[in-house]
C-alpha positions as CSV (number, residue, x, y, z in Angstrom):
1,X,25.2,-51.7,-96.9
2,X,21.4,-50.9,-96.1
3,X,20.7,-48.1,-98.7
4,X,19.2,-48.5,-101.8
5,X,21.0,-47.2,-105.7
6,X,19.0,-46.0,-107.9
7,X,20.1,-47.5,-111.4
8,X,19.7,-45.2,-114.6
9,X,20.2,-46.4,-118.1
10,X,22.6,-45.2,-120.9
11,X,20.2,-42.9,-121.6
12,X,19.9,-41.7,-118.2
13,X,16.3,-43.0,-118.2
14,X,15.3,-45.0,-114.4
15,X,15.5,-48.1,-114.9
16,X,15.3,-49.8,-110.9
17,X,16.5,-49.7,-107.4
18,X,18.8,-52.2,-106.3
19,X,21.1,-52.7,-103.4
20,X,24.9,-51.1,-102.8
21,X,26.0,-54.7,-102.9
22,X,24.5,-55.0,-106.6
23,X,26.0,-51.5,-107.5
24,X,29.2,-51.6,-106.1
25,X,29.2,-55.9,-108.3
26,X,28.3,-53.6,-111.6
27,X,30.8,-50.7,-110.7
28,X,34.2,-53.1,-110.2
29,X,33.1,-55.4,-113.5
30,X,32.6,-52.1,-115.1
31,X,29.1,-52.3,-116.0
32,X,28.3,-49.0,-114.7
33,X,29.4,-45.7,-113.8
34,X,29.0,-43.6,-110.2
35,X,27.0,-40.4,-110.9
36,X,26.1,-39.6,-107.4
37,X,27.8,-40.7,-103.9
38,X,26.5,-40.8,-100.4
39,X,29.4,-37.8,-99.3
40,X,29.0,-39.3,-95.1
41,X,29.4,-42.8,-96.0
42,X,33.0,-45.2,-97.5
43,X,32.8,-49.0,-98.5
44,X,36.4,-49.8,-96.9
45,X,38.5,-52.9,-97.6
46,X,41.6,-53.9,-95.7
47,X,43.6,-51.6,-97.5
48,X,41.5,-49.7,-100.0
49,X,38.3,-47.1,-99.5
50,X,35.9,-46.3,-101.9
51,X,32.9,-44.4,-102.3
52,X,29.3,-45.3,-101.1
53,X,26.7,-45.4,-104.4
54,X,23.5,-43.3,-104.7
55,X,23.2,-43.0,-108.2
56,X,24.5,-44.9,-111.1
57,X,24.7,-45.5,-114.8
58,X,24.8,-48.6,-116.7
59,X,27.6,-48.6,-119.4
60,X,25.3,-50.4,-121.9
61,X,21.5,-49.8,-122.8
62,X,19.2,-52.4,-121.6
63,X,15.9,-52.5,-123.5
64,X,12.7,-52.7,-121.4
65,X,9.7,-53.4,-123.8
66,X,7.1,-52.6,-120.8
67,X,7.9,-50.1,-117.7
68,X,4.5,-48.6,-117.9
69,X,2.2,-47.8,-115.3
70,X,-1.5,-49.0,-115.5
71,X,-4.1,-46.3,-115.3
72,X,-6.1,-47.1,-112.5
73,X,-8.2,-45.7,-109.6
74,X,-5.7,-46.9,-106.9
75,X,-2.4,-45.6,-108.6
76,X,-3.8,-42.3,-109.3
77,X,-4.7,-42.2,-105.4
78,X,-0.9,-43.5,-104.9
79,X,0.2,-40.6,-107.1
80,X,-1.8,-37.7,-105.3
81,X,-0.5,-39.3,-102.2
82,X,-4.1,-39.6,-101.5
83,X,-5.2,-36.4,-101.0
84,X,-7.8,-34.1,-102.8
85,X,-5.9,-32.0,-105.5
86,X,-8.5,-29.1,-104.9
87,X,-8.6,-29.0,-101.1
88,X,-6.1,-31.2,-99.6
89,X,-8.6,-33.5,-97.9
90,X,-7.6,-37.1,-97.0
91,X,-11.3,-38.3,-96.6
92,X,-14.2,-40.1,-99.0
93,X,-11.8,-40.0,-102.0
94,X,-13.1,-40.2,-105.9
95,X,-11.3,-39.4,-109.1
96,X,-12.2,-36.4,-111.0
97,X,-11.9,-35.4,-115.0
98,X,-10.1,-32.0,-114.9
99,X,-11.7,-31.6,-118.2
100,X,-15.0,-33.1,-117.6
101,X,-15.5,-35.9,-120.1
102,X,-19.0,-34.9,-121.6
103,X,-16.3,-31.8,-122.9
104,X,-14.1,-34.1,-124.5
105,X,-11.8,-35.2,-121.3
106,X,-10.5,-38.4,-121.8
107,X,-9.5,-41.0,-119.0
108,X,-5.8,-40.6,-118.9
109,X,-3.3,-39.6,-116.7
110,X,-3.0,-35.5,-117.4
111,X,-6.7,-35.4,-117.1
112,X,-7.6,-37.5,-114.0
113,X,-7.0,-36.0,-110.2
114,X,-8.4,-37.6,-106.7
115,X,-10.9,-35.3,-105.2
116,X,-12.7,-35.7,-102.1
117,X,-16.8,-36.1,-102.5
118,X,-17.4,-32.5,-101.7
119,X,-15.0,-30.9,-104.2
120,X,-16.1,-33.2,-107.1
121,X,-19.9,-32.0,-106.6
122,X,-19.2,-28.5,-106.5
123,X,-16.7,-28.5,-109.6
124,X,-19.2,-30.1,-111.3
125,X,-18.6,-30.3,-115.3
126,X,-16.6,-27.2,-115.3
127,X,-13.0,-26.7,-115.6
128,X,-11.1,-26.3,-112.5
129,X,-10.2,-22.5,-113.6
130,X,-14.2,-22.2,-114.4
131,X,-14.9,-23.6,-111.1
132,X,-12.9,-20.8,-109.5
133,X,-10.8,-24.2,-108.0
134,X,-7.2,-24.5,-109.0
135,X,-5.4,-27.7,-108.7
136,X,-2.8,-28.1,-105.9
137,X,-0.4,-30.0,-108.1
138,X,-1.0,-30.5,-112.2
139,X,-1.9,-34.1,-113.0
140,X,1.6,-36.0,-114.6
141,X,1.8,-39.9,-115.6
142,X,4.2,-41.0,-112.9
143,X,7.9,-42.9,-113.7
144,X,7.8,-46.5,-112.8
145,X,10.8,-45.7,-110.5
146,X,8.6,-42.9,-108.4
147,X,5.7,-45.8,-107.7
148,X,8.8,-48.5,-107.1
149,X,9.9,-45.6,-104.4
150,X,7.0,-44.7,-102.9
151,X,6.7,-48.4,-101.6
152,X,10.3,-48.0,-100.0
153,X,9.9,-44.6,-98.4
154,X,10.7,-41.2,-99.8
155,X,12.8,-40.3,-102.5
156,X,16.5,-39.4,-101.9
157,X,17.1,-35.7,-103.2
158,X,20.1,-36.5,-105.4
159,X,17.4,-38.9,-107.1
160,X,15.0,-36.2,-108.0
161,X,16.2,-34.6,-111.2
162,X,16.6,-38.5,-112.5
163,X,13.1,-38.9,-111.9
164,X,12.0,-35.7,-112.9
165,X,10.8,-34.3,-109.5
């Protein structure tokens, strides 16, 4: 039992990543429902075989006051996967206002992109589509879950349209 379940709430919103051990508790006591299966792999028991958890559903909603994702330099790199959003570099990264902020761009997650030294001078305080410099990927504010699974690898695909990918 080495893969990891990703564990939705009533409202189908991400709520963590635990263990097929945890699942499988929260599945037999009922707590949850099976949404996705791993189709290759069976939990057996002497006489019984069920199937392996990917994605579940808990029965009840749990009420997170706080899941949110600070607004800093270092997750907005971890969100770009550290590359510049213009050119792709992985080298002498900065952060860049799409909408420059002497124009009114504030410091928030749809308005801040890594950019490599070279890209931020020559963009300057234009717009990207000014610039003549469109973004590789539009800015987003990431789901706790994505930032939780980008410390455990890559994201499973039956995961993705959970976590809006």
């Amino acid at each position: 039992m080495d893969a990891n379940v990703l564990v939705l709430n009533k409202d189908y919103q991400p709520l963590s990543v635990c263990s097929v051990h945890r699942s499988v508790k929260l599945l037999f006591l009922d707590k949850a429902e099976m949404l996705h299966d791993y189709p290759d792999r069976t939990l057996r028991t002497v006489s019984e075989e069920y199937s392996y958890p990917s994605v579940i559903r808990l029965r009840r909603y749990i009420n997170i006051p706080y899941n949110k994702i600070v607004l800093s330099r270092k997750n907005i790199l971890k969100r770009d996967a550290n590359t510049c959003q213009y050119c792709g570099a992985a080298y002498n990264l900065t952060i860049d206002h799409v909408m420059p902020k002497s124009r009114g761009g504030r410091d928030s997650w749809e308005n801040l992109v890594a950019a490599c030294d070279d890209c931020n001078v020559k963009k300057g305080n234009r717009t990207p589509k000014e610039a003549e410099m469109p973004l590789k990927r539009k800015p987003y504010r990431p789901v706790h879950i994505t930032f939780l699974q980008s410390v455990m690898g890559s994201v499973q695909e039956d995961w993705k349209p959970y976590l809006y990918m």
